[in-house]
N, CA and C atoms as a LAMMPS dump frame, in Angstrom:
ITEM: TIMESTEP
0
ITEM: NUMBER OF ATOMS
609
ITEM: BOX BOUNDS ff ff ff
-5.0000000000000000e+02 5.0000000000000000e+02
-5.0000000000000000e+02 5.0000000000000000e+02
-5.0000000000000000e+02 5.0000000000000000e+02
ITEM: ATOMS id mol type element x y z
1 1 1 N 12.051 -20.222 6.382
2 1 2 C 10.928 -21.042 6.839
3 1 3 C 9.798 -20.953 5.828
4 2 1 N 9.141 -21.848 5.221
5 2 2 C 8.17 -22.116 4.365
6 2 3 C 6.726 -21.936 5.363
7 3 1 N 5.993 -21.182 4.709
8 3 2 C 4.851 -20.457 5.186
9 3 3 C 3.639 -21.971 5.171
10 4 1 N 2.749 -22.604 6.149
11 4 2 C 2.251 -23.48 5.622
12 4 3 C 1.166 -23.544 4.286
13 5 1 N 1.059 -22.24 4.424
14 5 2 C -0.235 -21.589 3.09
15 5 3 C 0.151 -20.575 1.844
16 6 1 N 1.728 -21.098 1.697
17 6 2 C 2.388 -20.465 0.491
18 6 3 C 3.422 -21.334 0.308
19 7 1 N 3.62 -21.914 -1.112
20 7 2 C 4.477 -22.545 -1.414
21 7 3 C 5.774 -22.053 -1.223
22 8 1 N 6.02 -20.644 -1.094
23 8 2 C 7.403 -20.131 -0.843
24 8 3 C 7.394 -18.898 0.263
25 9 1 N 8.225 -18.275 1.316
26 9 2 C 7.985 -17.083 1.729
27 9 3 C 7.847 -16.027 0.748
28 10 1 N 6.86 -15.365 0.902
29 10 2 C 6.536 -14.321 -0.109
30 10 3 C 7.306 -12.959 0.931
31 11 1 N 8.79 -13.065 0.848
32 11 2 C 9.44 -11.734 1.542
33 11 3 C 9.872 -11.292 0.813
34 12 1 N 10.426 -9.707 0.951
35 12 2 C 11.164 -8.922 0.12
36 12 3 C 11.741 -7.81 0.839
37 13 1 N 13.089 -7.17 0.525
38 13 2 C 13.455 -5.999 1.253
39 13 3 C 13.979 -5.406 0.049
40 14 1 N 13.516 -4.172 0.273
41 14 2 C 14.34 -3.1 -0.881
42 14 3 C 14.713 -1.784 -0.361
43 15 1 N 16.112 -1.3 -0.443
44 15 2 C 16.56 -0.188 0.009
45 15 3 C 16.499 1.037 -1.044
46 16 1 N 16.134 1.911 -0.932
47 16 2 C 16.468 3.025 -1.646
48 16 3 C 16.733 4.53 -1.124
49 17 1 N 18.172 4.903 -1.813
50 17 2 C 18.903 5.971 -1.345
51 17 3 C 19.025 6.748 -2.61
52 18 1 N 18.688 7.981 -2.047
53 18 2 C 18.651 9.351 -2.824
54 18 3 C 19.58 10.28 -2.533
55 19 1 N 19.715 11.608 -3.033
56 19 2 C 19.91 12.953 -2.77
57 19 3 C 19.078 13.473 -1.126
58 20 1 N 17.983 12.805 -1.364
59 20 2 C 16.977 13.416 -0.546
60 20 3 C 15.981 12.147 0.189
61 21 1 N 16.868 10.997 0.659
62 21 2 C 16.096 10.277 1.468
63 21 3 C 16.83 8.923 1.431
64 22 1 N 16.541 8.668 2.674
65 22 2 C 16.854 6.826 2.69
66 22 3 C 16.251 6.046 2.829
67 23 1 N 16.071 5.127 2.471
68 23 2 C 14.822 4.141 2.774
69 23 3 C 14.923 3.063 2.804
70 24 1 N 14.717 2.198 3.605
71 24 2 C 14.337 0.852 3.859
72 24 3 C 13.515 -0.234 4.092
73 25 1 N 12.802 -0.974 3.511
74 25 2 C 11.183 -1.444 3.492
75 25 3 C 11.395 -2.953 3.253
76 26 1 N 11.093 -3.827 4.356
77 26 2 C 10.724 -5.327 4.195
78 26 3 C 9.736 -5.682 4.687
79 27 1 N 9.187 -6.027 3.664
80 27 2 C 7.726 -6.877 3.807
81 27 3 C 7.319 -8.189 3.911
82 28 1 N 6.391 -8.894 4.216
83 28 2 C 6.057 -10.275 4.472
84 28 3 C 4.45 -10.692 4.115
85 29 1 N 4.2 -10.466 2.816
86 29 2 C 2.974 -10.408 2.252
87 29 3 C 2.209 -11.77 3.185
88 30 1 N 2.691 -12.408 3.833
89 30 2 C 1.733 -13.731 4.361
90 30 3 C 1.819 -13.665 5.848
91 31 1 N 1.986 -12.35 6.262
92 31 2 C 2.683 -12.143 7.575
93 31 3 C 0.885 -12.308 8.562
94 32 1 N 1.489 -11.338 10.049
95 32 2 C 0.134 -11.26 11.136
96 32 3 C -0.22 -9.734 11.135
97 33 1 N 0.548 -8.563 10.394
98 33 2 C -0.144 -7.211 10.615
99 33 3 C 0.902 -6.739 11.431
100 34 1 N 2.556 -6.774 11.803
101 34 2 C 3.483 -6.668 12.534
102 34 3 C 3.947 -5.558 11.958
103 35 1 N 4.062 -4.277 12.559
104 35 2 C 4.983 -3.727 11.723
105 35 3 C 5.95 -2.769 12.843
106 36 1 N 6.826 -2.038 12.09
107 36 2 C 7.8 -1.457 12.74
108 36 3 C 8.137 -0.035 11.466
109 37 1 N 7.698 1.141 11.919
110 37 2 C 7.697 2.229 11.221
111 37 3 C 8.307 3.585 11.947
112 38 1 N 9.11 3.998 10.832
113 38 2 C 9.769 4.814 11.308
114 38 3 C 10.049 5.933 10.355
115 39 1 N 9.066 6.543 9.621
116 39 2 C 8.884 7.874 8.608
117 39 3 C 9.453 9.42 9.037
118 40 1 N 9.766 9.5 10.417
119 40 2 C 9.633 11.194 11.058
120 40 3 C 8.156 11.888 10.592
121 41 1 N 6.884 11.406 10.148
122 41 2 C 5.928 11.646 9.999
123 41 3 C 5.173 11.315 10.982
124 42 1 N 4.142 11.357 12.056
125 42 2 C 3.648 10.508 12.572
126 42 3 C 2.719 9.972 12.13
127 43 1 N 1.909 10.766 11.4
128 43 2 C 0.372 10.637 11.246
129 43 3 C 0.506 9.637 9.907
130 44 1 N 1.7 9.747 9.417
131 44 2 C 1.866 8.918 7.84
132 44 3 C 2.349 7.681 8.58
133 45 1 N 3.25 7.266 9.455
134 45 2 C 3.313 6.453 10.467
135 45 3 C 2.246 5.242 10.771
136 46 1 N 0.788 6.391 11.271
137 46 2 C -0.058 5.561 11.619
138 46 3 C -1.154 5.52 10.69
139 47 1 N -0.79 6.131 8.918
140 47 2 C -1.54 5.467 8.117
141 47 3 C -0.65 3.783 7.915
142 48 1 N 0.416 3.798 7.415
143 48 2 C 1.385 2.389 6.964
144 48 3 C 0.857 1.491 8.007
145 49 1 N 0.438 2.065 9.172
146 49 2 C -0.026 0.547 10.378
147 49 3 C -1.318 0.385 9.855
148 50 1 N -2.357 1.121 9.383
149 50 2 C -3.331 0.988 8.523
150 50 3 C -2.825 -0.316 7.834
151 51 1 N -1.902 0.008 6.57
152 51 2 C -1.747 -1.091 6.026
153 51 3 C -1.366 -2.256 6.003
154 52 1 N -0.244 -2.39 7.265
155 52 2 C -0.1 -3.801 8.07
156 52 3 C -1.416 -3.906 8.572
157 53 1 N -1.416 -3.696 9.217
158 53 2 C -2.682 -4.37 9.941
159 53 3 C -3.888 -5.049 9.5
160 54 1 N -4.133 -4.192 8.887
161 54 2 C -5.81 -4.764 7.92
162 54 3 C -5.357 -5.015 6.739
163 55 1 N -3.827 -5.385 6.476
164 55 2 C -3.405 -6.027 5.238
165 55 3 C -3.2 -7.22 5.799
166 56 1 N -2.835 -7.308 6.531
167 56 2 C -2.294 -8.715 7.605
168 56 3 C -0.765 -8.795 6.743
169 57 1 N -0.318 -8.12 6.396
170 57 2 C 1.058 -7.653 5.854
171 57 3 C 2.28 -7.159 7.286
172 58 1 N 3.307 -8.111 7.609
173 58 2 C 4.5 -7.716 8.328
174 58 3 C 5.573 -6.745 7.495
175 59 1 N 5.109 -5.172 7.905
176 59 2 C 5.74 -4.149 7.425
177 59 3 C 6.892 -3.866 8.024
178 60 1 N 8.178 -3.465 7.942
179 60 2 C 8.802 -2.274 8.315
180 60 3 C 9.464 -1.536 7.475
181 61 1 N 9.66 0.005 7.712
182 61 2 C 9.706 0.825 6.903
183 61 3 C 10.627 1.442 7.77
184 62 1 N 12.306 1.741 7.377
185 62 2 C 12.581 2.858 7.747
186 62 3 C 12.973 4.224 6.813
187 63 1 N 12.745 5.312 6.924
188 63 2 C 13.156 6.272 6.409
189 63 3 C 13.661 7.715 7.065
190 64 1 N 14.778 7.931 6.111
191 64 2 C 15.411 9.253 6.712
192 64 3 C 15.187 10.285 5.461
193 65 1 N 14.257 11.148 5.855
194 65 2 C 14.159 12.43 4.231
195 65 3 C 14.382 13.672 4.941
196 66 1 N 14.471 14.489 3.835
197 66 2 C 14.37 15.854 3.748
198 66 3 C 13.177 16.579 4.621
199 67 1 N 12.893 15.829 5.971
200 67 2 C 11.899 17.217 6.286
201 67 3 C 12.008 18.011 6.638
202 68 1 N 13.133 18.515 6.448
203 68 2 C 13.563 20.186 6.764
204 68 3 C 12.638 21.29 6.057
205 69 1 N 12.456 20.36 4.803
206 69 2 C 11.771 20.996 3.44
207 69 3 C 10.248 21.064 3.535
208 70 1 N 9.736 19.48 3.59
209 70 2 C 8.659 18.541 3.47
210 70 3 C 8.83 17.425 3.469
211 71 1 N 7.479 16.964 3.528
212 71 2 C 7.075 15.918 3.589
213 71 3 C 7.212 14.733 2.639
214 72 1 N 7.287 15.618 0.871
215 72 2 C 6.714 15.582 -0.084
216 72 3 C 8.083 14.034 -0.665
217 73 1 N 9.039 14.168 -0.754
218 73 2 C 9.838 13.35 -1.145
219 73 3 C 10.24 12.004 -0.214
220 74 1 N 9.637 12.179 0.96
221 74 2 C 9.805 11.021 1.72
222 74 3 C 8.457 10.491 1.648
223 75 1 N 7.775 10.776 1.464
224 75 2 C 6.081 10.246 1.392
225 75 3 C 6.075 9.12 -0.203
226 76 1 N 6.781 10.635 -1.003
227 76 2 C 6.365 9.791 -2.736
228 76 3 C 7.764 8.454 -2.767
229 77 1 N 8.681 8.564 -1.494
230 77 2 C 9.445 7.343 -2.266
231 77 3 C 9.245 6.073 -1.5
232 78 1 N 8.725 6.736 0.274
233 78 2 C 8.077 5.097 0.641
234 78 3 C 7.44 4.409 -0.02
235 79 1 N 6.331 5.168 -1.332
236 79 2 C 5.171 4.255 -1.915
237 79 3 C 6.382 3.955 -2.811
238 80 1 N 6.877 4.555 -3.661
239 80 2 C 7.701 4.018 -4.16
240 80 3 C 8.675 2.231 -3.914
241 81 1 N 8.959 2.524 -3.032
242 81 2 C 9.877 1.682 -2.401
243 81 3 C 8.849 0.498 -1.817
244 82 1 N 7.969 0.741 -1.754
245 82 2 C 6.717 -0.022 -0.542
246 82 3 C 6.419 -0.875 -2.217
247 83 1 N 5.722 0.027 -3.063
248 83 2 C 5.679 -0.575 -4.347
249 83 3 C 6.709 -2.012 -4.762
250 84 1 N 7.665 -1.214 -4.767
251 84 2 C 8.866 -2.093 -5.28
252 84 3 C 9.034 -3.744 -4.421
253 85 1 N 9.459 -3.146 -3.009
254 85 2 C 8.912 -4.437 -2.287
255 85 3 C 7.649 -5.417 -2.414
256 86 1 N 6.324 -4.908 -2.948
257 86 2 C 5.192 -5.578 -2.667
258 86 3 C 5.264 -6.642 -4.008
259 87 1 N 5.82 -6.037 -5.218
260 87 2 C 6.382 -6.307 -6.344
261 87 3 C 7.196 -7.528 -6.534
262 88 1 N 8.429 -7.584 -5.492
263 88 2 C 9.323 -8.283 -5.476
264 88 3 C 8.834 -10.035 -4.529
265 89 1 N 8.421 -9.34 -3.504
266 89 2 C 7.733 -10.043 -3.002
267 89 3 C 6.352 -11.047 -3.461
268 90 1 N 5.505 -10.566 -4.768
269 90 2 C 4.716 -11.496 -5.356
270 90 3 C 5.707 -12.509 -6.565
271 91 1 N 6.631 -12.138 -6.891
272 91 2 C 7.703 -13.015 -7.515
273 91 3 C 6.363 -12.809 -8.646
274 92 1 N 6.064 -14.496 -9.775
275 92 2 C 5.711 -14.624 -10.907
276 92 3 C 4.405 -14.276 -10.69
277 93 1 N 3.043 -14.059 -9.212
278 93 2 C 2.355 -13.955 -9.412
279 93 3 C 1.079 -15.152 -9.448
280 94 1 N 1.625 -16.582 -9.203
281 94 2 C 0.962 -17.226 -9.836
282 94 3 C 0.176 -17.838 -8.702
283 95 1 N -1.316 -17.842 -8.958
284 95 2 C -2.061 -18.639 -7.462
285 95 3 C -2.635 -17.278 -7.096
286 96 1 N -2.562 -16.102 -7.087
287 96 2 C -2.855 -14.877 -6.428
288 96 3 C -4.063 -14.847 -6.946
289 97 1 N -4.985 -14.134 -6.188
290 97 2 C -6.371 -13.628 -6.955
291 97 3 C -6.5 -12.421 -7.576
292 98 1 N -5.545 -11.668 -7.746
293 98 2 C -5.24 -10.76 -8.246
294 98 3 C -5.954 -9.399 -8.173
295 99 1 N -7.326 -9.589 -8.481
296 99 2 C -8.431 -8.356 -7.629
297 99 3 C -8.56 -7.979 -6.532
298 100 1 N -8.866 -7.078 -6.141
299 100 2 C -9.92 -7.156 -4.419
300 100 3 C -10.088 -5.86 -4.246
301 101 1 N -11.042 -5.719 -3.538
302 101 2 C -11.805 -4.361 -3.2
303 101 3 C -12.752 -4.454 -1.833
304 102 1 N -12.838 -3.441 -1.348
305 102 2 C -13.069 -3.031 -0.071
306 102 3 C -13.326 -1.51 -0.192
307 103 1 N -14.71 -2.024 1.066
308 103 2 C -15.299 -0.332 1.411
309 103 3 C -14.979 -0.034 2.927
310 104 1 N -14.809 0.875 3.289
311 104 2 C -14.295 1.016 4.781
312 104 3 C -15.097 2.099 5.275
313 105 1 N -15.897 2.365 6.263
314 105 2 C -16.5 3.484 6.737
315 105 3 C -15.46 3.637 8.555
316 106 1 N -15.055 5.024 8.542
317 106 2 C -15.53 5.549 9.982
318 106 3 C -15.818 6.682 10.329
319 107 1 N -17.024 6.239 11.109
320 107 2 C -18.118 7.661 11.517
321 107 3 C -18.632 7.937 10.226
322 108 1 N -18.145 9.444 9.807
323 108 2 C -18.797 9.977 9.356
324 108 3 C -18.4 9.369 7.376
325 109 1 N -16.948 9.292 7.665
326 109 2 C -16.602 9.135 6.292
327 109 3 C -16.618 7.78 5.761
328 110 1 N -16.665 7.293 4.278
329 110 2 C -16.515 6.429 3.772
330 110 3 C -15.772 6.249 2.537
331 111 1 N -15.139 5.088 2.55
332 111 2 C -14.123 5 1.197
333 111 3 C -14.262 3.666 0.705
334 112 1 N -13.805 3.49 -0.836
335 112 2 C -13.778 2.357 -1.629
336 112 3 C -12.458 2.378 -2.196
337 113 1 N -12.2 1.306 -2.33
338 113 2 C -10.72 0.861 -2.924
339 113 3 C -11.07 -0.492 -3.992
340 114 1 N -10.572 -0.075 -5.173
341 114 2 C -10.68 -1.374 -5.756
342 114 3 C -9.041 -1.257 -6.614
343 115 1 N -8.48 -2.778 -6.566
344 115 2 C -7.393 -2.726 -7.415
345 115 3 C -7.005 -3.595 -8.383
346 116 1 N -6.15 -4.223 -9.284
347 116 2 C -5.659 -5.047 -9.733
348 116 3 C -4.593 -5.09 -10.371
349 117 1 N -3.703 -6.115 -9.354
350 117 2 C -2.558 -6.231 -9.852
351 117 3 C -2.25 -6.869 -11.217
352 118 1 N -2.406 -6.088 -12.236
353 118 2 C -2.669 -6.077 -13.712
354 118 3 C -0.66 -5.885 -14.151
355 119 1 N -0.063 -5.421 -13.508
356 119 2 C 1.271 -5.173 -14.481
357 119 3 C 1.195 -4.003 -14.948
358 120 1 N -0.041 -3.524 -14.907
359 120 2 C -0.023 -1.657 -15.729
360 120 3 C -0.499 -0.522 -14.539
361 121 1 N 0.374 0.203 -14.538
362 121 2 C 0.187 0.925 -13.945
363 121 3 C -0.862 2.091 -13.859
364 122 1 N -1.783 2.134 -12.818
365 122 2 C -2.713 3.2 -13.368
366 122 3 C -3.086 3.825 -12.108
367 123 1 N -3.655 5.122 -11.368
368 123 2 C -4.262 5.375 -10.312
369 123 3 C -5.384 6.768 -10.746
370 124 1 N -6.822 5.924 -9.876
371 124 2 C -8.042 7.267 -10.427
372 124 3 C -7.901 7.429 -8.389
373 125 1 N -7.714 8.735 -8.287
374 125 2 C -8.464 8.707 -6.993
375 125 3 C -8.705 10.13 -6.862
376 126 1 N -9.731 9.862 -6.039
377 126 2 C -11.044 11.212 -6.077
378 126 3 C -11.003 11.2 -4.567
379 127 1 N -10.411 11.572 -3.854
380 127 2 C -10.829 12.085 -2.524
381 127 3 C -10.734 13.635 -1.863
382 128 1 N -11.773 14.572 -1.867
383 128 2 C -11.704 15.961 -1.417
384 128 3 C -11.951 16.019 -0.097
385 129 1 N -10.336 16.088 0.221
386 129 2 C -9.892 16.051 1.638
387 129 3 C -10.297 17.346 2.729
388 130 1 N -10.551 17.625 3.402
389 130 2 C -11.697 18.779 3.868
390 130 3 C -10.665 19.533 4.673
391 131 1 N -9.326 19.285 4.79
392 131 2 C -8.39 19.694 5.426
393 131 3 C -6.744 19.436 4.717
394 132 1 N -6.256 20.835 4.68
395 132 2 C -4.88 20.276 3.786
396 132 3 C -3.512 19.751 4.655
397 133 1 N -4.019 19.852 6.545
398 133 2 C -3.165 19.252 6.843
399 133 3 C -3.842 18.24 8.036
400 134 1 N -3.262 16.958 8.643
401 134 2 C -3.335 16.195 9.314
402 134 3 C -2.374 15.708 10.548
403 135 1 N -1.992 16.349 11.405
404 135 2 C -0.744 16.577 11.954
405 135 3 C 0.381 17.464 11.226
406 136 1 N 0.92 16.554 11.344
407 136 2 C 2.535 17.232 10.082
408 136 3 C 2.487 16.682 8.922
409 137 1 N 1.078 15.961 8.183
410 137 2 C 1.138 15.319 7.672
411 137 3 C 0.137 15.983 5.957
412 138 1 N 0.417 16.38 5.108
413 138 2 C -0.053 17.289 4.641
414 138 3 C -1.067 16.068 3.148
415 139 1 N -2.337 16.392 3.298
416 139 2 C -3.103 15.419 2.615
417 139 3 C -2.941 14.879 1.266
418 140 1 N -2.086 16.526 0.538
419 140 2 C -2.159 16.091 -0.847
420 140 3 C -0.89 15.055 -0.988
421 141 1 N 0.044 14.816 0.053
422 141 2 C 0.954 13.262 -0.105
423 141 3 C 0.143 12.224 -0.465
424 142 1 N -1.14 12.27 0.033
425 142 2 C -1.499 10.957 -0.203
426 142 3 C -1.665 10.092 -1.646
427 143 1 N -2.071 11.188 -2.261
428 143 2 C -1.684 11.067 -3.701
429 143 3 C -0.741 10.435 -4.268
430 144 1 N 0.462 11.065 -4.181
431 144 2 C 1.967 10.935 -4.361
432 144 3 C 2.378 10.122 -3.49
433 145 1 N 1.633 8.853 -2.191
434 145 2 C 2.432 7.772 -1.832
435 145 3 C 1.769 7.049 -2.693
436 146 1 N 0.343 6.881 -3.038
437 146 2 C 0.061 6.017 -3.692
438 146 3 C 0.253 5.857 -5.433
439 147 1 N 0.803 7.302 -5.96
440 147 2 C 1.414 6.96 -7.369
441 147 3 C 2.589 6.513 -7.351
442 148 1 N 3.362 6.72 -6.462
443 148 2 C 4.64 6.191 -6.461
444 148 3 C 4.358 4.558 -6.099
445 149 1 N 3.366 4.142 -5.248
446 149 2 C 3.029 2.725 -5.074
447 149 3 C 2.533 2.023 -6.444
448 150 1 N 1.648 2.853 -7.036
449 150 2 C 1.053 2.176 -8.636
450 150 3 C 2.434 1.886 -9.646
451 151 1 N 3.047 3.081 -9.547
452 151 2 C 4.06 2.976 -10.566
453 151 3 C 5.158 1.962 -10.797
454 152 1 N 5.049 1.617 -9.447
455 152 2 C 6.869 0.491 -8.772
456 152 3 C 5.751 -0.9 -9.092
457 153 1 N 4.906 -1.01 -8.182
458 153 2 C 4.035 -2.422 -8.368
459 153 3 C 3.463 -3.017 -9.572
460 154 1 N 3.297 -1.753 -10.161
461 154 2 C 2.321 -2.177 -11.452
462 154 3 C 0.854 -2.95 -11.489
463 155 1 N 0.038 -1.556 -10.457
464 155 2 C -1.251 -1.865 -10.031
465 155 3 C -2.404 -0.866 -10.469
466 156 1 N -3.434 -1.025 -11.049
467 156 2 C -4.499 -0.301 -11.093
468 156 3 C -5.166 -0.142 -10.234
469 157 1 N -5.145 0.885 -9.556
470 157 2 C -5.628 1.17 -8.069
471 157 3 C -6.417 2.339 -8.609
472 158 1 N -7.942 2.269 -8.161
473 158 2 C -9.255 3.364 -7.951
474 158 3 C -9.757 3.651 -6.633
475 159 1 N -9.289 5.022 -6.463
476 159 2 C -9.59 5 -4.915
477 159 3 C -10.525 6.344 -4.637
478 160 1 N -12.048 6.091 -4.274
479 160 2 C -12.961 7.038 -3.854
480 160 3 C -13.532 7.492 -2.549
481 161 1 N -13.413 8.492 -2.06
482 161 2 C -13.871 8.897 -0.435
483 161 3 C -14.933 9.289 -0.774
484 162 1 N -16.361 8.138 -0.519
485 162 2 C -17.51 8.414 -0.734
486 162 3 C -18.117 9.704 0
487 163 1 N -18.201 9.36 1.291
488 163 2 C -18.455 10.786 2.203
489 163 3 C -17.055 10.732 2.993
490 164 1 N -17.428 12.062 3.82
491 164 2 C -16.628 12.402 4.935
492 164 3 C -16.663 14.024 5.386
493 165 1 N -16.441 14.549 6.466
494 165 2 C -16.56 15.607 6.822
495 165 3 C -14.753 15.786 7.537
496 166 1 N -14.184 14.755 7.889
497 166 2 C -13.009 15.224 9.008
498 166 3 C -11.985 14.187 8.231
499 167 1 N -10.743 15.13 7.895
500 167 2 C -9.959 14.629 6.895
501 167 3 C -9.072 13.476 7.452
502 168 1 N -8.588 13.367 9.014
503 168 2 C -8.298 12.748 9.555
504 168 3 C -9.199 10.988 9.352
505 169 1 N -10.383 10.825 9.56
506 169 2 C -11.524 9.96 8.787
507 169 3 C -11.442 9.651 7.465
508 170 1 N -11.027 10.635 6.793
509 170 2 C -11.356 10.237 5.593
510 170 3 C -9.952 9.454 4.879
511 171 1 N -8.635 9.629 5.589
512 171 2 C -7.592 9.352 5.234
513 171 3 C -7.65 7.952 5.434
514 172 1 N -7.944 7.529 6.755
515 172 2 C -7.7 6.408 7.401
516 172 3 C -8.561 5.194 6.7
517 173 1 N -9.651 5.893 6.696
518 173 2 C -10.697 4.931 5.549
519 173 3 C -10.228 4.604 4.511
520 174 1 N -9.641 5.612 3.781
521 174 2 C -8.453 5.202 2.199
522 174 3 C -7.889 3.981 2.634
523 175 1 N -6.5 4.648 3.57
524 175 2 C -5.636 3.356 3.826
525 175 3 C -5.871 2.046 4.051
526 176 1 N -7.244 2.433 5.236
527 176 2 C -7.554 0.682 5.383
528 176 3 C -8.192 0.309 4.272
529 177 1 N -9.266 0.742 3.539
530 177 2 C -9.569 -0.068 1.942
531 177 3 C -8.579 -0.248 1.631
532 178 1 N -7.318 0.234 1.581
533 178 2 C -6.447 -0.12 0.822
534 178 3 C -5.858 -1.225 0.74
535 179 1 N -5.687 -1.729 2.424
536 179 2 C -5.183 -2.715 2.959
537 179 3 C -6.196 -3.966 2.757
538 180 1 N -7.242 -3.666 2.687
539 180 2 C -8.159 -4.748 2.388
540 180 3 C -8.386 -5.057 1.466
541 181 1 N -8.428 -4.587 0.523
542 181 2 C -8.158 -4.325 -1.151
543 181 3 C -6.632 -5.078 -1.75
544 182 1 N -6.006 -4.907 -0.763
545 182 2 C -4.543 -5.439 -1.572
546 182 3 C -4.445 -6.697 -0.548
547 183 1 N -5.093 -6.978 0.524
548 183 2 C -4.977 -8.132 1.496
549 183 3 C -5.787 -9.206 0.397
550 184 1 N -6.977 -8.891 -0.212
551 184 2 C -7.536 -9.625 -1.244
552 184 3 C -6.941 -10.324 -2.373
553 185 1 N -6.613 -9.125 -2.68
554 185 2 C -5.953 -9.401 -4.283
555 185 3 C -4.335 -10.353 -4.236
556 186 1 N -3.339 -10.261 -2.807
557 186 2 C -2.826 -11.215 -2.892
558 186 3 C -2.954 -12.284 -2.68
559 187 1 N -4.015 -12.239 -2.031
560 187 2 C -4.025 -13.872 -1.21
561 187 3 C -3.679 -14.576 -2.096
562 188 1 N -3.532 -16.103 -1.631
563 188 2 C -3.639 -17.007 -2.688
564 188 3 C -4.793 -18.327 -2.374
565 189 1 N -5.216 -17.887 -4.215
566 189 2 C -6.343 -18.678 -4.567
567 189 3 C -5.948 -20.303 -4.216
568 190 1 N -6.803 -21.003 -3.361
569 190 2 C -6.552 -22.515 -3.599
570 190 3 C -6.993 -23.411 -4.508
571 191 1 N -7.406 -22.492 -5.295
572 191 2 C -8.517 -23.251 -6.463
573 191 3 C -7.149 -23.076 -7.906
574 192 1 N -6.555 -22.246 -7.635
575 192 2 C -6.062 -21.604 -8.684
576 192 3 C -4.351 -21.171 -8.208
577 193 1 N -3.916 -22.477 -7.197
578 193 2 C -2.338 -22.18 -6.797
579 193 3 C -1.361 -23.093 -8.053
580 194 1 N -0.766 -22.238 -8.883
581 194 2 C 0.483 -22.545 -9.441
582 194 3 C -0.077 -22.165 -10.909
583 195 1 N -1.291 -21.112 -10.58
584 195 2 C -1.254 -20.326 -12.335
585 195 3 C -1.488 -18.805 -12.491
586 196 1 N -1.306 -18.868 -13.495
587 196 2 C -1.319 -16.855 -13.284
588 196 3 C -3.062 -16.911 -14.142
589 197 1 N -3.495 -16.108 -12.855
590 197 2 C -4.642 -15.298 -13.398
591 197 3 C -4.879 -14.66 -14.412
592 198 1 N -4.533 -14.828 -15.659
593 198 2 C -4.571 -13.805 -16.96
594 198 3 C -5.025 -14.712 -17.982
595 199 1 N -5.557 -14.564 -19.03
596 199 2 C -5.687 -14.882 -20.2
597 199 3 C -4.411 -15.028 -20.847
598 200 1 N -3.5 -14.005 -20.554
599 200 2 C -2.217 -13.858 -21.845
600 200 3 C -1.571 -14.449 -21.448
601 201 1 N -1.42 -15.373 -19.72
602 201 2 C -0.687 -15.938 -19.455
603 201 3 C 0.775 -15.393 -18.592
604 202 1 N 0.575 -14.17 -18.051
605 202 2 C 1.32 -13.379 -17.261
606 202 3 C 0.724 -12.089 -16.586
607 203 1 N 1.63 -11.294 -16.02
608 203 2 C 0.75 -10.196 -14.894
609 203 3 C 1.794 -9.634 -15.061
């Protein structure tokens, strides 16, 4: 079915199977915020609805990892894999606005997200998380979902937790900039549908 505000469905599914995890991730970059998640994480769970949601992105994600161990290899290959899909799913790129950024406050904490889907991979993020765990959900992943997301997508993503006191706050604020930040940068421009945003003539 042809989306009325995208020349093509912008879908994608990508599986990836390891030693140490399975994964499954289809996305619908032009979707309503639908998702269906299934990490054995919870709290990482109800960051990814973060990113449907206030991405307006139709997520689902399933994964089976190693948490016998940790967290650590099922966290870094959803972004991975989430990457890869978001990737596949912009196809050539062309019509997208390619930037976007977003500040997100709750309560106490606040965060900024700025990105661009540039083709090069890069991630600055500065957030001193005030707690090293969040459920079962241990903070310094957050890192490692979102390098594994820069690396597969090929996005320059800067991500700062201006304030915050409660790490739980301060996470959620990430994610949703995030989602608002990358809800931006795909849209598509109507001023600018059927060209790539670049000077060089690609992304």
């Amino acid at each position: 079915m042809t989306l009325s505000h995208s020349p093509e469905p912008r879908i994608s599914e990508v599986t990836r199977n390891t030693a140490e995890t399975r994964i499954r991730v289809k996305v619908n970059l032009d979707g309503t915020g639908l998702s269906k998640l299934s990490t054995g994480i919870g709290f990482f769970d109800h960051m990814l609805d973060q990113i449907s949601r206030h991405g307006l992105i139709d997520l689902e994600i399933h994964a089976e990892g190693d948490l016998h161990i940790d967290g650590h290899h099922t966290v870094e290959d959803v972004g991975i894999a989430l990457g890869q899909a978001v990737l596949k799913a912009l196809g050539d790129k062309k019509g997208i606005r390619r930037y976007g950024h977003a500040y997100v406050p709750l309560d106490e904490a606040l965060s900024r997200v700025v990105m661009d889907l540039s083709g090069r991979p890069g991630l600055e993020m500065h957030v001193p998380f005030k707690s090293g765990m969040v459920g079962a959900f241990d903070t310094q992943l957050a890192h490692e979902f979102f390098q594994g997301f820069v690396n597969q997508a090929g996005v320059t993503l800067h991500i700062d937790n201006l304030k915050g006191e409660n790490a739980h706050h301060q996470a959620e604020t990430v994610f949703k900039a995030f989602a608002r930040a990358l809800r931006s940068a795909i849209e598509l421009d109507p001023r600018a549908l059927g060209t790539i945003p670049s000077t060089k003539g690609s992304l």
